[in-house]
PDB file of the backbone (N, CA, C, O) and the ligand in Angstrom, with CONECT records:
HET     ZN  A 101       1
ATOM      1  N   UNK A   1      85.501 157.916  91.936  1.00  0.00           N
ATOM      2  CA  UNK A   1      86.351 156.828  91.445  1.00  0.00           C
ATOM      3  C   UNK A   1      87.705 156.819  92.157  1.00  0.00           C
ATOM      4  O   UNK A   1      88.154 155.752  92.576  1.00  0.00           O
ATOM      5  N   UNK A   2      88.466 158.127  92.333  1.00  0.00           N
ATOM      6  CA  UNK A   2      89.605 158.153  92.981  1.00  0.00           C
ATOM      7  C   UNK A   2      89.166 157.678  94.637  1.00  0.00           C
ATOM      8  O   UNK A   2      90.005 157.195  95.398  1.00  0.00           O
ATOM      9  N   UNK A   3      87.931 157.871  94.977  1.00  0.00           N
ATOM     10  CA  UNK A   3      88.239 157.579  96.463  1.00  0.00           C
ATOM     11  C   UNK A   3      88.030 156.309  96.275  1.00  0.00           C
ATOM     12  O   UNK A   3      88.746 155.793  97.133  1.00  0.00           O
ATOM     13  N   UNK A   4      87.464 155.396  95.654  1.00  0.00           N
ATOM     14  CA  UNK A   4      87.559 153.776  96.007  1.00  0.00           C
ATOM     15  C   UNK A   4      89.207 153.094  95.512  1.00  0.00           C
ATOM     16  O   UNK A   4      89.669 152.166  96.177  1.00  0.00           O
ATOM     17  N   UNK A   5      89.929 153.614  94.401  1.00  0.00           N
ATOM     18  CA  UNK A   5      91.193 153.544  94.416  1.00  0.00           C
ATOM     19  C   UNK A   5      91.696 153.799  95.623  1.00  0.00           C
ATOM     20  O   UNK A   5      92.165 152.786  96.143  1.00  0.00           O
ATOM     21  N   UNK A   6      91.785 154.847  96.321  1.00  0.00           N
ATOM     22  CA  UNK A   6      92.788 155.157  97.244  1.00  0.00           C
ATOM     23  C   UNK A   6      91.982 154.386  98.940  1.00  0.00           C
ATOM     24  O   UNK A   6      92.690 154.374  99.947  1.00  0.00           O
ATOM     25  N   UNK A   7      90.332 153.748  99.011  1.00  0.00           N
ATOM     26  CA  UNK A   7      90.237 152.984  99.914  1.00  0.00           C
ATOM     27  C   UNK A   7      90.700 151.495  99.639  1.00  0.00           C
ATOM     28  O   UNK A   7      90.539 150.664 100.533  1.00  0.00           O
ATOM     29  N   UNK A   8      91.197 151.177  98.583  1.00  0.00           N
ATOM     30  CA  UNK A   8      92.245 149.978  97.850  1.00  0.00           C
ATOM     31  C   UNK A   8      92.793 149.932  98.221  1.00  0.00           C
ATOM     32  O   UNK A   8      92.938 148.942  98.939  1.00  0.00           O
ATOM     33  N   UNK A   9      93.972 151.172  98.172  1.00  0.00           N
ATOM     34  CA  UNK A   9      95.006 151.018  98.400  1.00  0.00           C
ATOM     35  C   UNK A   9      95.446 151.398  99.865  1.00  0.00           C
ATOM     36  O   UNK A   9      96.645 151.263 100.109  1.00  0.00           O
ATOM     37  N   UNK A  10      94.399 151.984 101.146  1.00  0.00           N
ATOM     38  CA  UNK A  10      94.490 151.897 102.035  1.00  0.00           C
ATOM     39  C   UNK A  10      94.376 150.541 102.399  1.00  0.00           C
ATOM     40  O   UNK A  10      95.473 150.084 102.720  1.00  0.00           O
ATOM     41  N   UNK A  11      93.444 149.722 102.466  1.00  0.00           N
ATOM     42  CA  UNK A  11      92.982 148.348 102.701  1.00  0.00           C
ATOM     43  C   UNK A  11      94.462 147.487 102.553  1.00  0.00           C
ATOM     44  O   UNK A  11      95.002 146.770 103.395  1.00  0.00           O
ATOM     45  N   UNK A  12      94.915 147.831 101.154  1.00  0.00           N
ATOM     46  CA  UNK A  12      96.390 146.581 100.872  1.00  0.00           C
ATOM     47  C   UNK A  12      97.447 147.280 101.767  1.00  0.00           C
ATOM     48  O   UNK A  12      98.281 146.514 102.250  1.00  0.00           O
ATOM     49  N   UNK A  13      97.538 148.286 102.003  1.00  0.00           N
ATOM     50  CA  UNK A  13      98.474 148.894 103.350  1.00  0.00           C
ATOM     51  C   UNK A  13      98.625 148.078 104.232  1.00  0.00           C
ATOM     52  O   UNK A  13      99.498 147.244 104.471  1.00  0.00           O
ATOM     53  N   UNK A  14      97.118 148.561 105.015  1.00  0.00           N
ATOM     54  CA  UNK A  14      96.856 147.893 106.057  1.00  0.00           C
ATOM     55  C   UNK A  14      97.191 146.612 106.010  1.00  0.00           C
ATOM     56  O   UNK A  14      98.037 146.154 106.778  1.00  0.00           O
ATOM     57  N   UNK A  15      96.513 145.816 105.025  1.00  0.00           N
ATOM     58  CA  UNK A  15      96.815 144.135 104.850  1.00  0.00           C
ATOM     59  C   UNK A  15      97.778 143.774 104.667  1.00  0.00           C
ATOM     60  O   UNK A  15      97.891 142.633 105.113  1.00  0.00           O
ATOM     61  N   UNK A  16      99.102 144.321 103.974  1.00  0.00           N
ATOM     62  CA  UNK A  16     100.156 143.956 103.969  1.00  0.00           C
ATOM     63  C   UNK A  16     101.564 144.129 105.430  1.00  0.00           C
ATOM     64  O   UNK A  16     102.652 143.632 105.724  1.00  0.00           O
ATOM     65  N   UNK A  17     100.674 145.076 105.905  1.00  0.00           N
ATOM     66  CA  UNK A  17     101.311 145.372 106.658  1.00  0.00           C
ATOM     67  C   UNK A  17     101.050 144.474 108.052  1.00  0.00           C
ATOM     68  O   UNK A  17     101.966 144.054 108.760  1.00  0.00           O
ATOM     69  N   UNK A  18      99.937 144.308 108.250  1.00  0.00           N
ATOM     70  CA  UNK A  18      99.365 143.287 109.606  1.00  0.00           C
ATOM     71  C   UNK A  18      99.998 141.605 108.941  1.00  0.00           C
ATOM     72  O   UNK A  18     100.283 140.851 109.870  1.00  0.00           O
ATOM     73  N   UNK A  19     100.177 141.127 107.838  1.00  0.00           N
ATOM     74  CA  UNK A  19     101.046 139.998 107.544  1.00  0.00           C
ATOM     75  C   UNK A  19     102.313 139.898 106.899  1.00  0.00           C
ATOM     76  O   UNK A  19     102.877 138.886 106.483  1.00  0.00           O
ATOM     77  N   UNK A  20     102.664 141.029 106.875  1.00  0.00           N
ATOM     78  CA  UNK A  20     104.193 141.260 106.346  1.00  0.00           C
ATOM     79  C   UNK A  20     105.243 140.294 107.316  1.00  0.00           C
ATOM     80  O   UNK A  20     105.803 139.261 106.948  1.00  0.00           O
ATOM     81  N   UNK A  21     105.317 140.826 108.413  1.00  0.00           N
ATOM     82  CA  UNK A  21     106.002 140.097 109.383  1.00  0.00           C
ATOM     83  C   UNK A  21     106.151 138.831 109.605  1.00  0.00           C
ATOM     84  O   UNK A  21     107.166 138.145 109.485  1.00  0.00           O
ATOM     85  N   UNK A  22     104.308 138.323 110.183  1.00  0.00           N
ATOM     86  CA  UNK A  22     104.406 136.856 109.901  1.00  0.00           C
ATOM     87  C   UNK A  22     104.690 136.349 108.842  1.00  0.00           C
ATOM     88  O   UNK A  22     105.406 135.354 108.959  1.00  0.00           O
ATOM     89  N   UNK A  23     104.352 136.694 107.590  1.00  0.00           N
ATOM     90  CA  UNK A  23     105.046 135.970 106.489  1.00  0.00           C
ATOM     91  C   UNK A  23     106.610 135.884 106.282  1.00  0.00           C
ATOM     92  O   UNK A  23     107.061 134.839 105.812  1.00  0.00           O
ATOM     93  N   UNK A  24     107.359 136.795 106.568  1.00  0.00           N
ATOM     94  CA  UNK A  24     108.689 136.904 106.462  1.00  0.00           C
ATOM     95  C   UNK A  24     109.014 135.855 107.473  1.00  0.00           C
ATOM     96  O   UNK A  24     109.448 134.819 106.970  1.00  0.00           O
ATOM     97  N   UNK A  25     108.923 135.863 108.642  1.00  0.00           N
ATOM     98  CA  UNK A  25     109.190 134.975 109.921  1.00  0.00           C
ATOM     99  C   UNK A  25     108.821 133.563 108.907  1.00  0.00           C
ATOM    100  O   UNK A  25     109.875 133.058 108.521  1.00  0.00           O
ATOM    101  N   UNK A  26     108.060 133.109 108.593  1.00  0.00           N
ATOM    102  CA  UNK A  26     107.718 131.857 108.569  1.00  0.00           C
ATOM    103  C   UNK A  26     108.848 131.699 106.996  1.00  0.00           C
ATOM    104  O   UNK A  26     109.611 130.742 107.131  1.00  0.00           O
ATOM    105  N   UNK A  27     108.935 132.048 106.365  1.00  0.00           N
ATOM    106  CA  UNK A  27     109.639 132.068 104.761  1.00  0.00           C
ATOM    107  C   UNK A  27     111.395 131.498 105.798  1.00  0.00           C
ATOM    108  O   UNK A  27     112.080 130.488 105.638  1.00  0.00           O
ATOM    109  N   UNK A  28     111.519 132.316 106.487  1.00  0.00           N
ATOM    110  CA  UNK A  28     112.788 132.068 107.027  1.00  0.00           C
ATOM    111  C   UNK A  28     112.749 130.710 107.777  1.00  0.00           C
ATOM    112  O   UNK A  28     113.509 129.757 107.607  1.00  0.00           O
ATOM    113  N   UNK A  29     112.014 130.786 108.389  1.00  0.00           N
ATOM    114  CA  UNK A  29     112.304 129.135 109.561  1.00  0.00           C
ATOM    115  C   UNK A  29     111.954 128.315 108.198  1.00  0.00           C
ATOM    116  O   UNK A  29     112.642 127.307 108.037  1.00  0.00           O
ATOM    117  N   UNK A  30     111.045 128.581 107.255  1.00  0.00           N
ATOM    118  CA  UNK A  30     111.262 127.613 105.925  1.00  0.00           C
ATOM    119  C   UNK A  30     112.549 127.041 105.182  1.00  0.00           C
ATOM    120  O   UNK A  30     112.812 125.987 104.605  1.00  0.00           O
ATOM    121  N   UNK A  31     113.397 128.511 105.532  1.00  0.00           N
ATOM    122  CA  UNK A  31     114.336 128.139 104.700  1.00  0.00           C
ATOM    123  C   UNK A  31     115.673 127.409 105.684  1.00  0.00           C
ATOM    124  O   UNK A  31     116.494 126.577 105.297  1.00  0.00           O
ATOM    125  N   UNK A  32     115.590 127.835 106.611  1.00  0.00           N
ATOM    126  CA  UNK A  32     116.413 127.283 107.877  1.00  0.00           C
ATOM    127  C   UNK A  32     115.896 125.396 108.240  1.00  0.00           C
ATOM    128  O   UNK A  32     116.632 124.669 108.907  1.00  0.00           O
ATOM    129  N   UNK A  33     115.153 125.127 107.914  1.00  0.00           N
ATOM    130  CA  UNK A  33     114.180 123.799 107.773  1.00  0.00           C
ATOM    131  C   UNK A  33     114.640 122.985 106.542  1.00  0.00           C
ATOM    132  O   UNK A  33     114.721 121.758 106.494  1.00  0.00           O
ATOM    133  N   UNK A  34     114.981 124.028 105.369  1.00  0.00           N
ATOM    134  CA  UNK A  34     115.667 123.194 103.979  1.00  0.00           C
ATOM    135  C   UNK A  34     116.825 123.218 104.326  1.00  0.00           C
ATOM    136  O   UNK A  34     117.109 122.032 104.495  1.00  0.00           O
ATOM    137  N   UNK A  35     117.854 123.930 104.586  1.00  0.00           N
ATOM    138  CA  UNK A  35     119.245 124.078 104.811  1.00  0.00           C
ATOM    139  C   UNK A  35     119.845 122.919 105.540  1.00  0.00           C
ATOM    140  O   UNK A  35     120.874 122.290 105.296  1.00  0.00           O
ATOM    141  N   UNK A  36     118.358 122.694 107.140  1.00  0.00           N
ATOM    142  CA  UNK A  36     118.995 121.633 107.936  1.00  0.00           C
ATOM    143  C   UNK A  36     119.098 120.958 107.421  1.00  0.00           C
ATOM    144  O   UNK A  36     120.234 120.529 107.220  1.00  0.00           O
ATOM    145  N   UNK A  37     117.820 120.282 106.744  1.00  0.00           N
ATOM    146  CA  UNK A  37     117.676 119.113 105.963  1.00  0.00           C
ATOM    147  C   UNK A  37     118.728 118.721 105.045  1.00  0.00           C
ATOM    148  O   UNK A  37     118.794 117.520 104.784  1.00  0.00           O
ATOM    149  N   UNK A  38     119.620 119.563 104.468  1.00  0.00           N
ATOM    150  CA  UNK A  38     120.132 119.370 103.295  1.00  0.00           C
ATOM    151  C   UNK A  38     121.624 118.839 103.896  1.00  0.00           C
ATOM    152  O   UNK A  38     122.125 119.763 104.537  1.00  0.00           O
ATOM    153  N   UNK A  39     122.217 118.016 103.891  1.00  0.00           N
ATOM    154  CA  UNK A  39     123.416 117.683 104.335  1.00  0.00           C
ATOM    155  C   UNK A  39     124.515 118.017 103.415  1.00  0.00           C
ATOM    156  O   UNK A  39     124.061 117.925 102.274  1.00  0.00           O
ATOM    157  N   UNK A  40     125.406 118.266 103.398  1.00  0.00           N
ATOM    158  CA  UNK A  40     126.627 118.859 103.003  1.00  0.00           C
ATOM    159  C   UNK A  40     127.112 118.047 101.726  1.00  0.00           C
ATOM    160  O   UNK A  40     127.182 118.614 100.635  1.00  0.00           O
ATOM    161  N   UNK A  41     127.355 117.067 101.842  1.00  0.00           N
ATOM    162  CA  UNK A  41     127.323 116.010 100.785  1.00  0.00           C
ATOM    163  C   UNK A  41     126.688 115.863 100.077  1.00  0.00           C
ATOM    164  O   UNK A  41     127.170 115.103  99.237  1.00  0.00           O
ATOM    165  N   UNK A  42     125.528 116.237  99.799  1.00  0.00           N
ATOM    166  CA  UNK A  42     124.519 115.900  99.058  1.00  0.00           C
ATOM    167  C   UNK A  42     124.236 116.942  97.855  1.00  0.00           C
ATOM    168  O   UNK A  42     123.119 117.305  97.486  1.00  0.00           O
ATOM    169  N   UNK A  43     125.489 117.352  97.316  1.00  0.00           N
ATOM    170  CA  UNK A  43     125.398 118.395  96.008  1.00  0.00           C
ATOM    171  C   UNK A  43     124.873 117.180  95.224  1.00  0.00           C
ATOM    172  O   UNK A  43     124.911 115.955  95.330  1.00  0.00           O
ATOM    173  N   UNK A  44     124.185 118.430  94.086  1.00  0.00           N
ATOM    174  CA  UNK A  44     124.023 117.835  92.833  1.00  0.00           C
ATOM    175  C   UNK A  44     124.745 117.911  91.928  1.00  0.00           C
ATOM    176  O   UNK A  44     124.876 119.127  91.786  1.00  0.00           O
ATOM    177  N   UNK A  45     125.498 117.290  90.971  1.00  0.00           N
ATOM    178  CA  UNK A  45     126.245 117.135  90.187  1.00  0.00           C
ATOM    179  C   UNK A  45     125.775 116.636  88.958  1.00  0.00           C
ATOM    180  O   UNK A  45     124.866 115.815  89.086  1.00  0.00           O
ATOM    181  N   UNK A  46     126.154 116.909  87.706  1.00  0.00           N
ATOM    182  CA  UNK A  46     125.604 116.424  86.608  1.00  0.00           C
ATOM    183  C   UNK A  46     126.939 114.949  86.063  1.00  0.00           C
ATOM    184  O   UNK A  46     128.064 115.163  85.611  1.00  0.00           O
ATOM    185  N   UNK A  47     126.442 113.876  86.256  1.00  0.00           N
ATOM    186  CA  UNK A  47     127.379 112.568  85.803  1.00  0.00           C
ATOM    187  C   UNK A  47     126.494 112.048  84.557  1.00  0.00           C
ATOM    188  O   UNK A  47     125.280 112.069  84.356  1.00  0.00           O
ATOM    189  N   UNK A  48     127.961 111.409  83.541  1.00  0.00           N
ATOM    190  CA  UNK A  48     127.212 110.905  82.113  1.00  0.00           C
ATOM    191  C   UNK A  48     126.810 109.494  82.474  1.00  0.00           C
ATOM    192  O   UNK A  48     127.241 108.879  83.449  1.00  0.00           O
ATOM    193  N   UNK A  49     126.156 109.158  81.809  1.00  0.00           N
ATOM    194  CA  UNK A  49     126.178 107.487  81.465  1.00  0.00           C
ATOM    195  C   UNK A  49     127.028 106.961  81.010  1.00  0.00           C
ATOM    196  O   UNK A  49     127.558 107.287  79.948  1.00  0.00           O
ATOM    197  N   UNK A  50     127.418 105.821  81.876  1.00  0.00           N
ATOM    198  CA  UNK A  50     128.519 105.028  80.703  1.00  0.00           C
ATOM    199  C   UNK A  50     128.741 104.256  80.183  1.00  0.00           C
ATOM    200  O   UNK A  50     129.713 103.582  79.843  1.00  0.00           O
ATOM    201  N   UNK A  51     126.875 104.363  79.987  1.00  0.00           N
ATOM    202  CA  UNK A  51     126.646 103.402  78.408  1.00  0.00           C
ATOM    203  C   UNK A  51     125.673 104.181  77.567  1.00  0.00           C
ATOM    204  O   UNK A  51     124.962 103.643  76.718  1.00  0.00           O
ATOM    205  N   UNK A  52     125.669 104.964  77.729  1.00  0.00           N
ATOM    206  CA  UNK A  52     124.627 105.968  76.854  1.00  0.00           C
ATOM    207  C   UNK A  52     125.161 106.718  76.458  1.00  0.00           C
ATOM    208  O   UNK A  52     125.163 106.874  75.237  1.00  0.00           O
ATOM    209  N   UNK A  53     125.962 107.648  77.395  1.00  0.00           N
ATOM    210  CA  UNK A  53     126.107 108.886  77.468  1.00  0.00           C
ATOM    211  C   UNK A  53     125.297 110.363  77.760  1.00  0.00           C
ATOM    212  O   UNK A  53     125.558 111.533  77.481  1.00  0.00           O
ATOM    213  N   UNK A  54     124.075 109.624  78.534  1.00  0.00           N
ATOM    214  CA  UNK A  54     123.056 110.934  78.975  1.00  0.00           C
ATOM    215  C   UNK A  54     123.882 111.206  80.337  1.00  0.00           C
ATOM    216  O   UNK A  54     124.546 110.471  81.069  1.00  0.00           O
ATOM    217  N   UNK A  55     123.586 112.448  80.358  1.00  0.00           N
ATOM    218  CA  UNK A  55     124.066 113.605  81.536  1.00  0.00           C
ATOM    219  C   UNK A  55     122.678 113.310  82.074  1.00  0.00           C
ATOM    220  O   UNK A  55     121.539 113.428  81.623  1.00  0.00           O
ATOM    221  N   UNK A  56     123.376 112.746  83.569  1.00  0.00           N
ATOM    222  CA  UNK A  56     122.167 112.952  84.535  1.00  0.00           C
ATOM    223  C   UNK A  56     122.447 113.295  85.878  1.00  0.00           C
ATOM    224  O   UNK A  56     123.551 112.894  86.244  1.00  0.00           O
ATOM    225  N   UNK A  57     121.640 114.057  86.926  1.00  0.00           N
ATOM    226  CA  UNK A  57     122.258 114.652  88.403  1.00  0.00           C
ATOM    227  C   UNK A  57     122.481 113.267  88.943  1.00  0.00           C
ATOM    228  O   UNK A  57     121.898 112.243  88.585  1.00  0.00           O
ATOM    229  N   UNK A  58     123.482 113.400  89.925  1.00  0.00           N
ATOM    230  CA  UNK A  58     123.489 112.193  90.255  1.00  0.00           C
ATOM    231  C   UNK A  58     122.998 111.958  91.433  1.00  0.00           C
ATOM    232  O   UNK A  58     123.560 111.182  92.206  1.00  0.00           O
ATOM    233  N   UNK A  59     121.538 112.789  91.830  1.00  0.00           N
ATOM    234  CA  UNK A  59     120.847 112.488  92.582  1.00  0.00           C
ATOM    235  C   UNK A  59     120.286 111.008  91.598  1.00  0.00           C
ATOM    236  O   UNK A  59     120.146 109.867  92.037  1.00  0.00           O
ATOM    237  N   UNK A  60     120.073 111.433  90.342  1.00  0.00           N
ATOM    238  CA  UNK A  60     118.272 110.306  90.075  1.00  0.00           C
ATOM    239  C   UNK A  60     119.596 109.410  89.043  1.00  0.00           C
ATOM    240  O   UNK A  60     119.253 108.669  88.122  1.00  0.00           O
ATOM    241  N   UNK A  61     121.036 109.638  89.388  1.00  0.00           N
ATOM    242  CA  UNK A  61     121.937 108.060  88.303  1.00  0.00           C
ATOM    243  C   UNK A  61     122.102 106.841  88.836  1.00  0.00           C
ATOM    244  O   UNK A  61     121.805 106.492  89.979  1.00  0.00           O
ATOM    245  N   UNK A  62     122.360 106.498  88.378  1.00  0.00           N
ATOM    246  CA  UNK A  62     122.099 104.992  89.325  1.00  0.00           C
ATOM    247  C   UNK A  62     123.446 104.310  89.562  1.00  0.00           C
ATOM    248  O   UNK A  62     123.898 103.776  88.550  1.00  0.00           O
ATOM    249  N   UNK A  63     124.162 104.209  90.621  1.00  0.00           N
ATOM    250  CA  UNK A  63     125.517 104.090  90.913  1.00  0.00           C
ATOM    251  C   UNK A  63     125.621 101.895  90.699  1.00  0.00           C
ATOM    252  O   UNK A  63     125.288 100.927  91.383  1.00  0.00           O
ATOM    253  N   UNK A  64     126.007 102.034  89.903  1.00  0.00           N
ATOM    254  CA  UNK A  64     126.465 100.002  90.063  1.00  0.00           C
ATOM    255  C   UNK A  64     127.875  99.983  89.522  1.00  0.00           C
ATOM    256  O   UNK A  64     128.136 100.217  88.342  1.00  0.00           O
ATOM    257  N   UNK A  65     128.917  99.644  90.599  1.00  0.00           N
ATOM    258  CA  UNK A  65     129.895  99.049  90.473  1.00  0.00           C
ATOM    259  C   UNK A  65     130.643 100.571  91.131  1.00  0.00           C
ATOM    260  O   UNK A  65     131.832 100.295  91.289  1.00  0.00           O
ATOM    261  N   UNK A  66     130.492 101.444  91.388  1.00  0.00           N
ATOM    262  CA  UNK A  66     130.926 102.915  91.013  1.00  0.00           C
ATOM    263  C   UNK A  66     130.630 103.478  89.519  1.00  0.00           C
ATOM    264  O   UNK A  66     130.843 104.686  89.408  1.00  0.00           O
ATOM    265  N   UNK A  67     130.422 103.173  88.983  1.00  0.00           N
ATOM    266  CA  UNK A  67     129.697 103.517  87.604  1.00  0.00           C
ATOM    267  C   UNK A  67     128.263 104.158  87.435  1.00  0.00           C
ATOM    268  O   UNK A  67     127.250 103.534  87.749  1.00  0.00           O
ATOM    269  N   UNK A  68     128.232 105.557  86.875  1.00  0.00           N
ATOM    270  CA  UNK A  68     126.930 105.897  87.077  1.00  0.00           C
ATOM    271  C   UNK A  68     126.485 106.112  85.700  1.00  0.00           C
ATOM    272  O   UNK A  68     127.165 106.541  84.768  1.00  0.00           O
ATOM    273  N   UNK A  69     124.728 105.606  85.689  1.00  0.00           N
ATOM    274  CA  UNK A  69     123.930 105.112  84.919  1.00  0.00           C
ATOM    275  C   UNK A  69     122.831 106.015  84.864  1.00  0.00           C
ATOM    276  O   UNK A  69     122.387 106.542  85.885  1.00  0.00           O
ATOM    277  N   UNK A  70     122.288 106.260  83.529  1.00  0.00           N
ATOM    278  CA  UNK A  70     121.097 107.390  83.807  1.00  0.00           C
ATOM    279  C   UNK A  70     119.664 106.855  83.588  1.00  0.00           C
ATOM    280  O   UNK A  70     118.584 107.397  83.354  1.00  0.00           O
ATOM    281  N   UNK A  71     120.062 105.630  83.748  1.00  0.00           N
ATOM    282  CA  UNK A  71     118.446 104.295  84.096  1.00  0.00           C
ATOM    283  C   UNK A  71     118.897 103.088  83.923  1.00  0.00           C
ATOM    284  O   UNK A  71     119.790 102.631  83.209  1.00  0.00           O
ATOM    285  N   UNK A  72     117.798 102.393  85.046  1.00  0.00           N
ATOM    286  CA  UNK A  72     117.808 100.759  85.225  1.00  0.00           C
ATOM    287  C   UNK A  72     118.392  99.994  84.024  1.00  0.00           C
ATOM    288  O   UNK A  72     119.335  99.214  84.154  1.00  0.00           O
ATOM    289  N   UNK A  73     117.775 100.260  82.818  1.00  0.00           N
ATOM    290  CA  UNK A  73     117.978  99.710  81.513  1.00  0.00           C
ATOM    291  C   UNK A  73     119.361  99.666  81.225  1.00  0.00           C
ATOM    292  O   UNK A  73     119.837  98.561  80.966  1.00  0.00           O
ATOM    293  N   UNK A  74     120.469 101.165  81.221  1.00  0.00           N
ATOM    294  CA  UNK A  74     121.600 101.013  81.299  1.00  0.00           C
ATOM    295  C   UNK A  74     122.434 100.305  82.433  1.00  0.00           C
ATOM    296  O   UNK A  74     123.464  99.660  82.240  1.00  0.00           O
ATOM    297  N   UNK A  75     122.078 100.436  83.138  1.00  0.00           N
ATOM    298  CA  UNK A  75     122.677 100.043  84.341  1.00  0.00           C
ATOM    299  C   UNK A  75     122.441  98.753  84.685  1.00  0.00           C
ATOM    300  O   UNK A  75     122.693  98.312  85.806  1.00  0.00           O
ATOM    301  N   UNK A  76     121.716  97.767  83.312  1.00  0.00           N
ATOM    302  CA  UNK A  76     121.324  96.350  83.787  1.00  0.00           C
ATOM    303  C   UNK A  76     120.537  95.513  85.042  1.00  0.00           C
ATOM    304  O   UNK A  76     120.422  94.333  85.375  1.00  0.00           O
ATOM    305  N   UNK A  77     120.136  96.632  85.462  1.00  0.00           N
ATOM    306  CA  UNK A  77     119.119  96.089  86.763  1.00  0.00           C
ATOM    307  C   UNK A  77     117.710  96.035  86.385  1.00  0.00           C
ATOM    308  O   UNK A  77     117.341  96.387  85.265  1.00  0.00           O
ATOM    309  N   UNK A  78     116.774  95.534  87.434  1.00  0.00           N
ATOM    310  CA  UNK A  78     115.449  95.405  87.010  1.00  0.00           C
ATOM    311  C   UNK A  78     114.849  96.370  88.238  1.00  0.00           C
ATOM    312  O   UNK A  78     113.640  96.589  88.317  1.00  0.00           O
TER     313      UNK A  78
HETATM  314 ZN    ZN A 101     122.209 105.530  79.844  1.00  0.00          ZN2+
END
């Protein structure tokens, strides 16, 4: 029983070790790929409604007039 445990845990050695690398490499150019993408300006911020009063990011508020809205409905659009 102990030797098929310890040919386990040789096997995940080995296996972790022959994709350790490539996985790390690729996780990084992943994250270097979001970073570019992400432009400087583009924080998220939590803005209320100001006709509701729901807190929403103001990625998904809906800007009319400079006024931000946390849906069409408030914000009078269709
Ligand atoms: Zn609202």
């Amino acid at each position: 029983m102990l030797k098929i445990i310890l040919t386990i845990a040789v096997i995940f050695a080995v296996y972790f070790f022959l994709i350790k690398k490539p996985a790390v490499k690729k996780r990084r150019e992943e994250r270097a790929d979001a970073e570019a993408k992400k432009p400087g300006l583009d924080e998220e911020i939590m803005v209320e409604c100001v006709k509701c009063g729901t807190f929403v990011s103001s990625k998904e508020a809906i800007i009319v007039d400079g006024k931000y809205y946390c849906s069409k409905s408030c914000a009078g659009v269709k």
